[in-house]
C-alpha positions in Angstrom: 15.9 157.0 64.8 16.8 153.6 63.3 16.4 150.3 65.0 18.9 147.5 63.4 18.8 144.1 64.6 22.1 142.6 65.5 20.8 139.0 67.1 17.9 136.8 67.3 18.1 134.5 70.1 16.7 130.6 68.6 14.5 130.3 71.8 11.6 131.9 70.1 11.9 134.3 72.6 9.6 137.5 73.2 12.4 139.1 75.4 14.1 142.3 73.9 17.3 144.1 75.0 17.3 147.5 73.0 20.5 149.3 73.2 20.8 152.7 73.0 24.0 153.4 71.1 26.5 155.6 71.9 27.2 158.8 70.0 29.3 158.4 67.1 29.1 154.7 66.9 27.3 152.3 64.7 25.4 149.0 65.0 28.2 147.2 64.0 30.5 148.3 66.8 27.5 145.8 69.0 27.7 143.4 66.9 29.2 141.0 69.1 26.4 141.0 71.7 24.6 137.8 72.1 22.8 136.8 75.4 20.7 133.6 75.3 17.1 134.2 75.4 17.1 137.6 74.5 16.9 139.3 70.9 18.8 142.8 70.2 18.4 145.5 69.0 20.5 148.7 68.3 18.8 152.0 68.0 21.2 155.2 66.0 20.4 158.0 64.0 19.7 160.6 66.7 19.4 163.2 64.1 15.9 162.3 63.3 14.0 162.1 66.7 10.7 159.7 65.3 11.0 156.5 66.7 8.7 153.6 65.5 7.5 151.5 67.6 6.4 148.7 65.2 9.7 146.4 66.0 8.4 146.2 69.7 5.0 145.1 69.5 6.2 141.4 69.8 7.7 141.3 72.8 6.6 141.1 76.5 9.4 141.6 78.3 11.9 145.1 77.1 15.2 146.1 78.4 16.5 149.4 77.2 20.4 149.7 77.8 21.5 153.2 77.0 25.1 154.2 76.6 26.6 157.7 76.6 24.7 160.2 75.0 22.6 157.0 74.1 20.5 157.5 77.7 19.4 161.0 76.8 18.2 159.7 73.2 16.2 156.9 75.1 14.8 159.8 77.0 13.5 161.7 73.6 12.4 158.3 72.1 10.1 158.0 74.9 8.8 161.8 73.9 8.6 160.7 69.9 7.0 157.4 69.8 8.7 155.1 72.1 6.0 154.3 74.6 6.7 153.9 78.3 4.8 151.4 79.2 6.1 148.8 77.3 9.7 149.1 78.4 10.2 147.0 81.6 13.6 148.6 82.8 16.3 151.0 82.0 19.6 150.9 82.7 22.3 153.8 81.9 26.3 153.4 81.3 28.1 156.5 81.5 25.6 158.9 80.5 22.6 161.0 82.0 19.5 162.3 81.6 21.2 166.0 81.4 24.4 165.6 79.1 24.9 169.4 78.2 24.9 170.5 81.8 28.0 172.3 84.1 26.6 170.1 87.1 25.4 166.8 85.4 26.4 165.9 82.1 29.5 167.6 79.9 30.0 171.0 80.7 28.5 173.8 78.3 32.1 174.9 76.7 33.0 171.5 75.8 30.0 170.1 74.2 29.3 173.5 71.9 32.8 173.6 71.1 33.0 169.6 69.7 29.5 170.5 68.3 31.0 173.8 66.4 34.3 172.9 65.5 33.3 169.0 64.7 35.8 167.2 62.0 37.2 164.2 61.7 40.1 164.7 63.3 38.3 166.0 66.7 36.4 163.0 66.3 38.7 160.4 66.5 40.5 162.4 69.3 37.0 162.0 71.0 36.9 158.6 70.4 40.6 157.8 71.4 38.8 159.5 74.9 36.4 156.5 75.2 39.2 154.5 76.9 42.1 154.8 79.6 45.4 153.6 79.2 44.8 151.2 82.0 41.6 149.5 81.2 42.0 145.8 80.8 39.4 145.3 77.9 40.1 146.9 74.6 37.3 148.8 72.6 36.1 147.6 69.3 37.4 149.5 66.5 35.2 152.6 65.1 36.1 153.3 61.5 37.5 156.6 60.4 34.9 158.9 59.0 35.9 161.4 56.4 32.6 161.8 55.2 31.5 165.7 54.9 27.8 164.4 55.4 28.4 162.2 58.3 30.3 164.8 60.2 27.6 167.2 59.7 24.7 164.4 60.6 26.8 163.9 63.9 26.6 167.9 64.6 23.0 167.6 64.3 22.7 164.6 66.6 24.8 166.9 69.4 22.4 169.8 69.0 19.3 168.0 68.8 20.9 166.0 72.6 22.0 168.8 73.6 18.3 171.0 73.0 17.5 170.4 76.9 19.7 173.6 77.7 16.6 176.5 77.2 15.3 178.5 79.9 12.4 176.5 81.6 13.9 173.1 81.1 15.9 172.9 84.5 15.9 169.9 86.3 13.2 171.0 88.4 10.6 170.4 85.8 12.2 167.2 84.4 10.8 163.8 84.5 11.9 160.6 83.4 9.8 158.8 81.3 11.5 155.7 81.4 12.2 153.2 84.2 15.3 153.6 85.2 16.9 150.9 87.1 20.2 151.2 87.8 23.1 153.9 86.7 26.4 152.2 85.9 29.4 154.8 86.3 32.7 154.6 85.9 35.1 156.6 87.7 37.8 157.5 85.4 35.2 158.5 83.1 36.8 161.2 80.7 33.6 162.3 78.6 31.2 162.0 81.3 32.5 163.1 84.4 31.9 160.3 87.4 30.8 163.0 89.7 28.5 165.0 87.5 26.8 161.3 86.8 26.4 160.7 90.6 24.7 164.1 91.5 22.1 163.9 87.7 20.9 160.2 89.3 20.6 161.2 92.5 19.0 164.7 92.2 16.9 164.3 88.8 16.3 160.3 89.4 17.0 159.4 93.6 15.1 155.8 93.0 17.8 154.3 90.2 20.9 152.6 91.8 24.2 153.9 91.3 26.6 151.2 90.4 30.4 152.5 90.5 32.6 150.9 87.4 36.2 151.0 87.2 37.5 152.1 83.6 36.8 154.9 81.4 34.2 155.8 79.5 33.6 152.7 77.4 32.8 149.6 79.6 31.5 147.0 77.6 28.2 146.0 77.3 28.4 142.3 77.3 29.6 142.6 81.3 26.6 145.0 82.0 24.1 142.5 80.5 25.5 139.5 82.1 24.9 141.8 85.2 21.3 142.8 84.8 19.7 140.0 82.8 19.3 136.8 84.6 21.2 133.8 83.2 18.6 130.8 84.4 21.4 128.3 82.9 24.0 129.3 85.5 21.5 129.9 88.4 20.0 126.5 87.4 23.2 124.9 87.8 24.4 126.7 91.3 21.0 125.7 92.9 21.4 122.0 91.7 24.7 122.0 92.8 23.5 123.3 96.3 20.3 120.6 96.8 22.6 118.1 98.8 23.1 121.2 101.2 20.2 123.6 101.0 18.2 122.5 103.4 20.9 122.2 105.9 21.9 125.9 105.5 19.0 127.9 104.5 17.2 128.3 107.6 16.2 131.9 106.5 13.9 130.0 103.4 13.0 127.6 105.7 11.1 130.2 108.0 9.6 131.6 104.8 8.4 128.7 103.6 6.4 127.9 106.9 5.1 131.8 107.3 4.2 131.5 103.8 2.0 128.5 104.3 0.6 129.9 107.2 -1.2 132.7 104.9 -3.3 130.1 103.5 -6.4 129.3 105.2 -8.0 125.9 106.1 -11.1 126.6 104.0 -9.2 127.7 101.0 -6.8 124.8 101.5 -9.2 122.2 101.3 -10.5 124.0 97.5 -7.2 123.0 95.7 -7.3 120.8 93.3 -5.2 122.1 90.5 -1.8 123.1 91.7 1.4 124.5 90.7 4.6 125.2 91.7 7.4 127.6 90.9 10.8 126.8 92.0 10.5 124.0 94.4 14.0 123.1 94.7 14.3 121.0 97.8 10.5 121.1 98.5 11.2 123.3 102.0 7.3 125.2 100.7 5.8 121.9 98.9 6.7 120.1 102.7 4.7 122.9 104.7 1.7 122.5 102.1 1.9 118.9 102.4 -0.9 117.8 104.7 -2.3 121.7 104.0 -3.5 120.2 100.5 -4.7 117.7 98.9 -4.8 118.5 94.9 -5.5 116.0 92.7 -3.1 117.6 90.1 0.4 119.3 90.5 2.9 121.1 87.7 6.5 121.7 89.1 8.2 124.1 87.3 11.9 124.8 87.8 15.6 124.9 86.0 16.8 121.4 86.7 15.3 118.2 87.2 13.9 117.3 90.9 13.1 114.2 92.7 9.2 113.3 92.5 7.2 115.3 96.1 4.3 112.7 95.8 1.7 115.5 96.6 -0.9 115.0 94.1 -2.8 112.1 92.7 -1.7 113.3 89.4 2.0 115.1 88.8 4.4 116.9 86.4 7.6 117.7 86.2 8.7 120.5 83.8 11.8 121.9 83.7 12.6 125.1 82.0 12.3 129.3 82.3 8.8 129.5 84.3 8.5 132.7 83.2 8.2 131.3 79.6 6.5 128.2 81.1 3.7 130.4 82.5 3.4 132.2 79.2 1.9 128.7 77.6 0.0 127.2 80.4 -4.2 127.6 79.5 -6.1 130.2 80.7 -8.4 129.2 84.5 -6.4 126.1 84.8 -5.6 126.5 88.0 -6.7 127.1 91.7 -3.3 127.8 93.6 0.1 128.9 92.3 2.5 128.6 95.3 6.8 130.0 94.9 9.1 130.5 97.6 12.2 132.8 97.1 12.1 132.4 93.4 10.2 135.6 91.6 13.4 137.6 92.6 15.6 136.1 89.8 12.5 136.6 87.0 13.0 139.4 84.3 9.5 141.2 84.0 8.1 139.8 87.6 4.9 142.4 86.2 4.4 140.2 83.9 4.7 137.0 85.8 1.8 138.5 87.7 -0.4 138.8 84.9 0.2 135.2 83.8 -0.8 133.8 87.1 -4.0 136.3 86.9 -4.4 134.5 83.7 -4.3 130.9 84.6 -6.1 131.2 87.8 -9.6 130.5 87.9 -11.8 132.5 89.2 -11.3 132.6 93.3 -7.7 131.2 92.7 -4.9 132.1 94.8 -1.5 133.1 94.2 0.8 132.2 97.2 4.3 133.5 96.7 7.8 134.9 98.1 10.3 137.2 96.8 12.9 139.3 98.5 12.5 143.1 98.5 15.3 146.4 98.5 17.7 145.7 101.1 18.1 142.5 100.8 21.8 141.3 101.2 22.6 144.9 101.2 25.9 143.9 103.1 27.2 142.8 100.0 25.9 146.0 97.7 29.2 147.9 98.1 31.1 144.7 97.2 29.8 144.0 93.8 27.0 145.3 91.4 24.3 142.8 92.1 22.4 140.7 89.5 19.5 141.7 90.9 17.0 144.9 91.1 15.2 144.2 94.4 11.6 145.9 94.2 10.1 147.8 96.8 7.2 146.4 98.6 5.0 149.7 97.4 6.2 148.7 93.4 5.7 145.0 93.9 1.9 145.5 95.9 1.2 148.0 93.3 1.9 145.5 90.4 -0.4 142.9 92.4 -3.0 145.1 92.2 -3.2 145.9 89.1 -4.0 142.2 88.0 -6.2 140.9 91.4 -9.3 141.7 93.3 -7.3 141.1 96.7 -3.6 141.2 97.7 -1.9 140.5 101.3 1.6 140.9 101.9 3.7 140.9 105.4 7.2 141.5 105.4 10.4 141.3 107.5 13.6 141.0 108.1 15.9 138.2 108.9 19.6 138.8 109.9 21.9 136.1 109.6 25.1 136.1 111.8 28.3 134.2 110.5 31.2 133.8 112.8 33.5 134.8 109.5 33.7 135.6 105.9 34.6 132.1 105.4 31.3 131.3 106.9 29.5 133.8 104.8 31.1 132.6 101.7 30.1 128.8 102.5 26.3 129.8 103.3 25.6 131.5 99.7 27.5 128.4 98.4 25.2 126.1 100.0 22.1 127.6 99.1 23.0 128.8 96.0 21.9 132.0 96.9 24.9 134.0 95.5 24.0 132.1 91.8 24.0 135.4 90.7 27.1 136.9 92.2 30.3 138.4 89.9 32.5 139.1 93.3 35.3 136.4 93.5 35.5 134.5 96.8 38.8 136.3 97.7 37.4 139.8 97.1 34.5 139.0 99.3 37.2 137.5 101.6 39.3 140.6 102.2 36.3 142.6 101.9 34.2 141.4 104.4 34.4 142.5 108.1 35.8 140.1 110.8 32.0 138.9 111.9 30.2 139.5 108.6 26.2 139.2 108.7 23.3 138.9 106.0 19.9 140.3 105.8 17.2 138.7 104.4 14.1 141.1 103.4 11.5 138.9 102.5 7.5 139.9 101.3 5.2 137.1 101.6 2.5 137.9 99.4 -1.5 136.1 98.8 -3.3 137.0 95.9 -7.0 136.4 94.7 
């Protein structure tokens, strides 16, 4: 395989998205892609299964996007030299984990025949299949290939993706290696069948979320990134908007923020004296700490620029990505690390983890709040959400990998809204639907008469 780098964000970034491309098409067809923050990479030549890891080894946080026949690839990378571990999510568009399959991919007499019978003719008659009549984007132009030796590469690449079909290789006895996050699947999908995708992710992989698409087989990849990587200019600028109203209409952060402070113990209170913050906003945690602690310094981290809390003797104000923040902050600097509602929006929350770990001192604590699966699930079937809401089990399991003690309480908060109207004027408020793509009248029309909301929160401490 061959990795080509198409963009290298200027933010010094160590964030990678590594797209998987689609069969038949080359880096250049992605050339386009560019997403603030992040660096990408294309991966192609599936004819040649080694995969070399080398490029990778300079970033913390990986995203692998797989298109097509790109997810199965991913798959065999992660078989070939493409390690696991390193990749932080996974998210599929129109393909599976099974592509020469009757029941989950392309069905056996159609993917040996284009393999047999492959020329360039058939191929551009595959790609003209990419994309419906109807779809409102176009697709970028593929050049013709009339090559004899890329025609017979692109054979190879269909029965090398297509070698899952031996006995003993049933989807009993298939794992995925990767962690898949969501499955994006559109419906008039003409190469990979919509329904064949639905029943691969939910009988091979049941965990990944299945996000429906409308369109054809090619959906492009700058909407699915804008979906699943987090774009702190735009939340930053929905939650400043919201600060003249937050606190009047987020009671549900409001009662977080007090249980949360509850968690922390006179006696471990009265230790602080190095403290920071992560996403403060309005103050509605710094305000129940306020009395709780007494530190003689305090970092705020968040995306805009807040009003001075007058908690410690000694404070900062630093505004930026505290995910990248955290990354240069020294080692046992540190006795508590407080965030309410915040770790939700972070790309590599694992990560985040092992930065607090890092700059804790020994006997530190780690206060913090995010919002687990099923949160706002009343607006799941509405629009694919910007976020991939943990479970408690993957969350606790991360903690625990990085400290000697972890503590988390959970519950659920249901908000009632006497209309959609209402609804739609509580996540503008807060700023809680920064992350939403649903337009206000969609949500409008969508919405039943008496809508609600529920809040999931985990309250987690840390030592």
């Amino acid at each position: 395989m061959k990795i080509t780098f198409i963009s290298r964000s200027s933010d010094n970034t160590r964030r990678l998205l590594l797209i998987f491309a689609g069969w038949s098409t080359t880096p250049e067809f992605y050339a386009d892609l560019k997403v603030r923050g992040w660096d990408i990479a294309v991966v192609t030549g599936y004819d040649d299964l080694t995969f070399d890891p080398a490029p990778m080894r300079e970033y913390v946080t990986v995203y692998v996007v797989a298109w097509s026949l790109g997810v199965r690839a991913s798959e065999m990378a992660a078989e070939h030299g493409l390690d696991p571990t390193a990749v932080t999510a996974a998210f599929a568009v129109n393909g599976t984990l099974m592509p020469l399959s009757n029941h989950y991919g392309i069905p056996h007499n159609i993917y040996r025949g284009t393999e047999a019978n492959l020329d360039p003719i058939r191929l551009r008659k595959f790609q003209a299949r990419m994309t419906n009549t109807r779809d409102p984007w176009p697709m970028p132009s593929i050049p013709p290939t009339a090559d004899d030796d890329e025609i017979l590469r692109l054979r190879a690449e269909l029965r090398i993706l297509g070698d899952f079909d031996r006995p003993g290789r049933g989807r009993e006895c298939f794992r995925p290696r990767l962690p898949w996050h969501k499955a994006f699947m559109s419906v008039e999908d003409r190469i990979f069948n919509f329904s064949n995708q639905r029943k691969c992710w939910l009988d091979i992989s049941p965990a990944t979320q299945r996000v429906a698409l409308e369109g054809g087989h090619y959906h492009p990849l700058d909407r699915i990134i804008a979906i699943i990587t987090p774009n702190h200019e735009k939340i930053g600028q929905r939650f400043q908007r919201a600060l003249p109203t937050y606190d009047r209409y987020a009671g549900p952060q409001e009662d977080i923020a007090y249980d949360l402070a509850r968690m922390l113990t006179w006696d471990a209170a009265g230790r602080i004296r190095d403290y920071i913050e992560i996403g403060p906003g309005t103050g509605a945690l710094t305000r129940q700490l306020q009395g709780r602690i007494q530190p003689f310094t305090a970092k705020f981290i968040d995306l805009y620029p807040l009003d001075r809390f007058s908690l410690a003797v000694n404070e900062e104000y630093i505004v930026g990505d505290a995910e990248t923040v955290m990354e240069s902050l020294p080692t046992d600097s540190a006795d508590l690390i407080a965030s309410a509602s915040t770790i939700q929006w972070f790309a590599d929350p694992a990560r985040f983890f092992a930065n607090c770990a890092r700059v804790l001192r020994p006997g530190g604590i780690l206060l913090c709040s995010t919002f687990i699966k099923g949160n706002l699930m009343e607006l799941d079937y509405l629009r694919p959400s910007p976020l991939h809401y943990l479970s408690a089990k993957d969350l606790t399991a991360m903690l625990c990998r990085e400290f000697q003690s972890v503590v988390t309480s959970r519950k659920a908060i249901v908000e009632h809204f006497d209309s959609p109207r209402h609804l739609l004027l509580h996540l503008k408020n807060t700023g809680v639907g920064g992350g939403s793509r649903a337009g206000a009248t969609m949500l409008m029309t969508k919405l039943p008469p008496s809508p609600t909301l529920t809040y999931r929160p985990l309250l987690i401490m840390a030592k």
